[in-house]
Residue frames as a rotation matrix with the C-alpha (Angstrom) as fourth column:
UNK 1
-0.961 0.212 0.179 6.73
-0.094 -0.854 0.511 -10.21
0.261 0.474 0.841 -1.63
UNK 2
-0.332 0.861 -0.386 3.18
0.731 -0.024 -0.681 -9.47
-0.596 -0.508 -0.622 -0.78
UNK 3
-0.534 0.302 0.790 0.06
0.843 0.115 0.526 -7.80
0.068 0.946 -0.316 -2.45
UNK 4
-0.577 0.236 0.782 -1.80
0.121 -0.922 0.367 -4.75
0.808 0.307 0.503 -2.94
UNK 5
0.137 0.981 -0.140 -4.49
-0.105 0.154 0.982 -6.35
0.985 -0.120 0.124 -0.74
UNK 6
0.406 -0.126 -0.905 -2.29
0.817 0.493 0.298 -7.86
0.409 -0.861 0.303 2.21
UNK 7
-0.722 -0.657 -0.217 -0.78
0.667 -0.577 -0.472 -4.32
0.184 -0.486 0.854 2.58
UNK 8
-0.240 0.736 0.633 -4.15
-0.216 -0.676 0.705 -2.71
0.947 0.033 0.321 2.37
UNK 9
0.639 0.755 -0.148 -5.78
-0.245 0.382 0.891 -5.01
0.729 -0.533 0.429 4.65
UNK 10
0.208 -0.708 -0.675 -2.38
0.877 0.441 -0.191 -4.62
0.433 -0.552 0.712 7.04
UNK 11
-0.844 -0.029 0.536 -2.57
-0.009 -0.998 -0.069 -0.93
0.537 -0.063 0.841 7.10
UNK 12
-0.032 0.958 0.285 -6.22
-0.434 -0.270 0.859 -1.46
0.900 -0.096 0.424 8.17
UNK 13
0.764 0.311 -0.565 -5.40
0.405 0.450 0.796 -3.87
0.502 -0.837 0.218 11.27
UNK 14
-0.529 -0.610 -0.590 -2.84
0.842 -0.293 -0.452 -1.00
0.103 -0.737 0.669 12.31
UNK 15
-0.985 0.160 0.063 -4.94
-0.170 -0.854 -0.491 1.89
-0.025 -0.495 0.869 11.91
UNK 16
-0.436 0.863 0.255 -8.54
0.860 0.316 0.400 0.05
0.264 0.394 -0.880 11.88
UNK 17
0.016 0.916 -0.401 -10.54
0.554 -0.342 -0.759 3.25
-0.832 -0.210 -0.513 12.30
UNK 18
-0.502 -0.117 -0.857 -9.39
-0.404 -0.844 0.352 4.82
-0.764 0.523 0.377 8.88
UNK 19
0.042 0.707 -0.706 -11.76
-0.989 -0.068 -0.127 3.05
-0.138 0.704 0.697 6.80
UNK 20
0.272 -0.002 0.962 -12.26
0.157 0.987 -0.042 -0.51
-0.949 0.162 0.269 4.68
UNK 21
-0.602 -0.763 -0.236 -9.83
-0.106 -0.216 0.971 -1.14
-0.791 0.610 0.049 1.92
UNK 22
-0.659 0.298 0.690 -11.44
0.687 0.611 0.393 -0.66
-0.305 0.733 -0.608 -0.93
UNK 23
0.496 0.868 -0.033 -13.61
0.868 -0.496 -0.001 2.10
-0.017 -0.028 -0.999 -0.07
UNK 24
0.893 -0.166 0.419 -11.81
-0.051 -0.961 -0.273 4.26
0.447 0.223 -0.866 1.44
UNK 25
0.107 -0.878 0.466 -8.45
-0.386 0.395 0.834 2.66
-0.916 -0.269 -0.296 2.00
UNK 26
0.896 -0.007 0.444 -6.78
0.140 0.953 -0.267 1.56
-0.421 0.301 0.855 -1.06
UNK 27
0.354 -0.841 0.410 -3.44
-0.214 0.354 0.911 0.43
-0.911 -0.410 -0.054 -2.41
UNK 28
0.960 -0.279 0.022 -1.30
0.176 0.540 -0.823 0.08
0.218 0.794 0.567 -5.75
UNK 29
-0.015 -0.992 -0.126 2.23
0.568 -0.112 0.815 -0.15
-0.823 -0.060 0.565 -6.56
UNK 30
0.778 0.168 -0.606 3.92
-0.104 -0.916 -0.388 2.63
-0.620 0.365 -0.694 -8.33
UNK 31
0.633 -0.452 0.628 6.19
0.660 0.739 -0.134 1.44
-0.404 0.500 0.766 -11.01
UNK 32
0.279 -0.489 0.827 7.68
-0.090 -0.870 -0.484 5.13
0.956 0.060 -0.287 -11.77
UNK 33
0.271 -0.401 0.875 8.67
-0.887 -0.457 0.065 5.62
0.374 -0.794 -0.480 -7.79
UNK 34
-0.503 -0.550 -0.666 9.38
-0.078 0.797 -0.599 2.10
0.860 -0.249 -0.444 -7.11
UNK 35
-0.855 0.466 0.228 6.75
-0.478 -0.538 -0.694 2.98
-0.201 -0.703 0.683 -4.45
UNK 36
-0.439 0.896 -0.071 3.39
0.875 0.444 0.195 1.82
0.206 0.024 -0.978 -2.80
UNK 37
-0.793 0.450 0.411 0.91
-0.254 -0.857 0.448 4.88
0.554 0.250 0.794 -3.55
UNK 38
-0.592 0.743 -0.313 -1.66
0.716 0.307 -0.626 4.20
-0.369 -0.595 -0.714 -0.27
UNK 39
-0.707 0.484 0.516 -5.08
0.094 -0.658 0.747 6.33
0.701 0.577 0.419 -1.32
UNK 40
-0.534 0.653 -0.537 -7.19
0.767 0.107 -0.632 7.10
-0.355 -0.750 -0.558 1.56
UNK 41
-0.559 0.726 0.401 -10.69
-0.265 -0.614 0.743 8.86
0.786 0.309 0.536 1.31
UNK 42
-0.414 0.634 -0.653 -12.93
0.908 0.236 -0.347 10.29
-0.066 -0.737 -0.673 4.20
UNK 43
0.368 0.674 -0.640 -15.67
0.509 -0.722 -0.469 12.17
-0.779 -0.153 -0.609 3.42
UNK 44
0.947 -0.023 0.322 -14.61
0.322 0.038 -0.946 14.45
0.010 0.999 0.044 0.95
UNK 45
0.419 -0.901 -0.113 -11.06
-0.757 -0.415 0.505 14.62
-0.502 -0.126 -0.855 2.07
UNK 46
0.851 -0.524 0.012 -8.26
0.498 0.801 -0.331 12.55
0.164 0.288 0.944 0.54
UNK 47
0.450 -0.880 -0.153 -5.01
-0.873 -0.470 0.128 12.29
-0.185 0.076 -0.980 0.35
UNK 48
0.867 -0.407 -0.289 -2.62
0.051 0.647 -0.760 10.03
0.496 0.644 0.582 -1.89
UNK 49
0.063 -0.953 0.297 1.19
-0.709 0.166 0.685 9.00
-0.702 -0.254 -0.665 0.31
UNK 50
0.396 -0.636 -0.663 4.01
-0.235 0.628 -0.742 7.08
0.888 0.450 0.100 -1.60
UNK 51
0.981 0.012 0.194 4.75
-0.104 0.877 0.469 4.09
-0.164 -0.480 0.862 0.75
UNK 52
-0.012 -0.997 -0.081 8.40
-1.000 0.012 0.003 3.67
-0.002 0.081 -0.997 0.88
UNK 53
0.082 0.116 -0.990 9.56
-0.030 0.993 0.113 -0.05
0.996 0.020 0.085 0.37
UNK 54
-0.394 0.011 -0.919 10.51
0.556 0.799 -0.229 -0.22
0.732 -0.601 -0.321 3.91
UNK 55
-0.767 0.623 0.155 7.95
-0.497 -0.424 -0.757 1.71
-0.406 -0.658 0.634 5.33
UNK 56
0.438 0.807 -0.397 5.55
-0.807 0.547 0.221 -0.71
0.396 0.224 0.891 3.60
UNK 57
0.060 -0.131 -0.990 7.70
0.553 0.830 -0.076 -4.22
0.831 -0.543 0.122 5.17
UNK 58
-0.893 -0.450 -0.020 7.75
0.045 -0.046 -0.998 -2.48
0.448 -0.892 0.062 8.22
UNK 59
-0.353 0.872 0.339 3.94
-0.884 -0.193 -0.425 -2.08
-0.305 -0.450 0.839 8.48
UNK 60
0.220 -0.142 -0.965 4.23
-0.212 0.959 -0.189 -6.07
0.952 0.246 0.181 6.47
UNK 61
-0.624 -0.778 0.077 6.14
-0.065 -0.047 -0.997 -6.64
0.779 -0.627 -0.022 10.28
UNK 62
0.102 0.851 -0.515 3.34
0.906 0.134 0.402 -5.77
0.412 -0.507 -0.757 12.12
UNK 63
-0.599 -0.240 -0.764 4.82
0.697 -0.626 -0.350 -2.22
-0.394 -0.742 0.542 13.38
UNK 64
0.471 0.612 -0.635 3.69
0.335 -0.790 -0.513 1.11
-0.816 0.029 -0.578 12.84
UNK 65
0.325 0.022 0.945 3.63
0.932 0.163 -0.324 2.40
-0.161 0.986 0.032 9.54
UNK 66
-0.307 -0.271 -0.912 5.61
0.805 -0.586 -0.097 6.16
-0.508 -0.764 0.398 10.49
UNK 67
-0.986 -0.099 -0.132 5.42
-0.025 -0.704 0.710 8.13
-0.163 0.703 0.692 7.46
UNK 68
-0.556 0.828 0.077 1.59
0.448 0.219 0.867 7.04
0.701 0.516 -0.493 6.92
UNK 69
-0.046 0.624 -0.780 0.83
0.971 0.211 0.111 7.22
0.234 -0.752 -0.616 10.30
UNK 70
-0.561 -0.226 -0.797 1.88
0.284 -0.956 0.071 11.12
-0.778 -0.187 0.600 10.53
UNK 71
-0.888 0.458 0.045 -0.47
-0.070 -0.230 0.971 11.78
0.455 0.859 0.237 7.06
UNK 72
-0.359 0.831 -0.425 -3.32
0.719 0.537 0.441 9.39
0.595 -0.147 -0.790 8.60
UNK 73
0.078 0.345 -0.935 -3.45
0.894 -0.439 -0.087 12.01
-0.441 -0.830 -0.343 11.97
UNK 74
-0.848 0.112 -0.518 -3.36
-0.114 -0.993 -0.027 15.30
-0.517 0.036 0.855 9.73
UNK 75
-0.606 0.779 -0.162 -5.79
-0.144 0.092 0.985 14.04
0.782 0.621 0.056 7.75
UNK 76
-0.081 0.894 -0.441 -7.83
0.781 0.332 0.529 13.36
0.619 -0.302 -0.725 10.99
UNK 77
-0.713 -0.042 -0.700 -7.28
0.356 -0.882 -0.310 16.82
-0.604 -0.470 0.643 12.29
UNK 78
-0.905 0.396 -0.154 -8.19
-0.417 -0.757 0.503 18.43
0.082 0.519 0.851 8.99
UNK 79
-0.561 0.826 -0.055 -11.29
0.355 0.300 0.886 16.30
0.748 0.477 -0.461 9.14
UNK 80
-0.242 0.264 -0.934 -11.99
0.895 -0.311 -0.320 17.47
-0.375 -0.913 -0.161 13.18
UNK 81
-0.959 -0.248 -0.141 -11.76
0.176 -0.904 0.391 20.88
-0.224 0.350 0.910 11.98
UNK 82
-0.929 0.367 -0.056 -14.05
-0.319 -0.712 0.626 20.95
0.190 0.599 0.778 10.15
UNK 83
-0.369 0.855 -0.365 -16.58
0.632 0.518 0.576 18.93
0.682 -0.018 -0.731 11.90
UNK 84
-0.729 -0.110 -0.676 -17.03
0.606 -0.564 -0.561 22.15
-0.319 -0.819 0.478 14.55
């Protein structure tokens, strides 16, 4: 098993330009969904994804995190958008 932090700070050395955990990258387990509840914040966007278990050991693994990683890039559209 593995912590809030090592999955934060694993998410961050697959997508290192979305942020620093803590700020604007952070991480809890969800004890209702059985689920890791990733919180990202840029600028004044957010957006809150439930982490499947094994979409959280697969990004534990070192791979790509799939379901996050498809959130992470609309969220960096919507932020392009709006930077025009």
């Amino acid at each position: 098993m593995y912590t809030a932090d090592q999955l934060c700070e694993k998410i961050i050395s697959i997508y290192p330009d979305i942020g620093i955990c803590g700020i604007d990258v952070s991480v809890d387990y969800n004890t209702t969904e059985k689920s890791w509840m990733v919180h990202l914040k840029k600028g004044s966007h957010t957006l809150d994804h439930f982490l499947e278990a094994m979409d959280a050991e697969s990004c534990m693994e070192g791979k790509k995190c799939i379901a996050l990683g498809l959130e992470i890039a609309q969220m960096r559209k919507n932020i392009e958008g709006e930077q025009f």
